[in-house]
N, C-alpha and C positions, 0 to 999 in steps of 0.2 A: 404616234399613238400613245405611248409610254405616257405622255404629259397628260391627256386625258383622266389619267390612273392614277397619279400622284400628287401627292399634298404636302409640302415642306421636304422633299426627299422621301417621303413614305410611302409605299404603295397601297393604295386602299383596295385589299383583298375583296373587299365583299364589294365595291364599283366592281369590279371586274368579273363576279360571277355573278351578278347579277343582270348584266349588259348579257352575258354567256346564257343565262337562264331565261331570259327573253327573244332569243334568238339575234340579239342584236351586234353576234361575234363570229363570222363562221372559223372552219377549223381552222385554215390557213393562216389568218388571221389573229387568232390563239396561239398560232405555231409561233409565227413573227412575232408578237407580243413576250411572251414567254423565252425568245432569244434575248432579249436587253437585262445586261447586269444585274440591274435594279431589282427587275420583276424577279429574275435566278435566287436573290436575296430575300427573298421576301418568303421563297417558296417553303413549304410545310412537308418535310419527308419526302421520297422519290416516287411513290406511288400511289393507287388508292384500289384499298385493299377490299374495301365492302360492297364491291360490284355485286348487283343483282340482277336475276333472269332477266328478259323484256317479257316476258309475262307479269313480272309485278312494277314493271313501266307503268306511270300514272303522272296527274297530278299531285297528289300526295307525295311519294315518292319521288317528285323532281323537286318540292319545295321541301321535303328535309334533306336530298343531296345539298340545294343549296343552301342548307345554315348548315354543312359540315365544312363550309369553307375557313368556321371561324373557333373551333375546336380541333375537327380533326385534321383536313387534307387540304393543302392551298399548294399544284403542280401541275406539270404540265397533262400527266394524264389524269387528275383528276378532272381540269379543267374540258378537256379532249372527251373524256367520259360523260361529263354534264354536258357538253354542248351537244352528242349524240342522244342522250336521255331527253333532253329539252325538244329537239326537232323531231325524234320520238314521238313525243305526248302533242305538239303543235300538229301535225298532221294526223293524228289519231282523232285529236279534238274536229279536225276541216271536216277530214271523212267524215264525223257525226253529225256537222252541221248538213254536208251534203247530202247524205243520206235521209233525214229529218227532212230537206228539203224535197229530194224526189217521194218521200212516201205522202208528204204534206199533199203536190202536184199531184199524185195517183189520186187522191182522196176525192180532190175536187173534180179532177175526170170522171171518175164513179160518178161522182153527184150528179154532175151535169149529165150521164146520161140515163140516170133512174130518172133524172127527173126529167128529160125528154122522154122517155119512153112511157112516164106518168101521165104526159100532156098528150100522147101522140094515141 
């Protein structure tokens, strides 16, 4: 998987949260990755410090976690951190779709039966 992520021996930090920011890494996966030398090398301090509530979990706030990959924080719990924010705001977003869905569905049952009850 390592090879995915590197280019002439260099790790491309930002391929690799951004693959995380899409949901396209789960954590395990993160874990494993983040055990190989290369990626240990690469990494930016041991933690990340600027955790926020999940009250101010968003989009927004997952798309400026991920351009702190290339300033402040590039590790294992940062990485660990963003892949939780990202599935976060992915299932926040489904629920809105779903929910828009069922009130869409309710609307048109109304309809259809004012407007039976119009004809009847």
């Amino acid at each position: 998987m390592v090879e995915r992520y590197t280019r002439n021996g260099v790790v491309d930090r930002a391929a690799i949260a951004k693959d995380v920011k899409m949901c396209k890494l789960t954590a395990a996966e993160i874990q494993d990755l983040c055990e190989n030398k290369i990626v240990q090398d690469a990494f930016i301090g041991n933690s990340y410090a600027n955790k926020q509530p999940k009250e101010k979990w968003n989009k927004d706030y997952l798309e400026r976690l991920y351009y702190a990959v290339a300033a402040e924080s590039f590790n294992l719990d940062y990485l660990l951190y963003l892949n939780e924010v990202a599935n976060f705001v992915a299932k926040a977003k489904f629920k809105k779709v779903v929910i828009a869905g069922v009130i869409i569905v309710l609307v048109i049952i109304a309809g259809v039966v004012v407007f039976s009850y119009i004809l009847a």
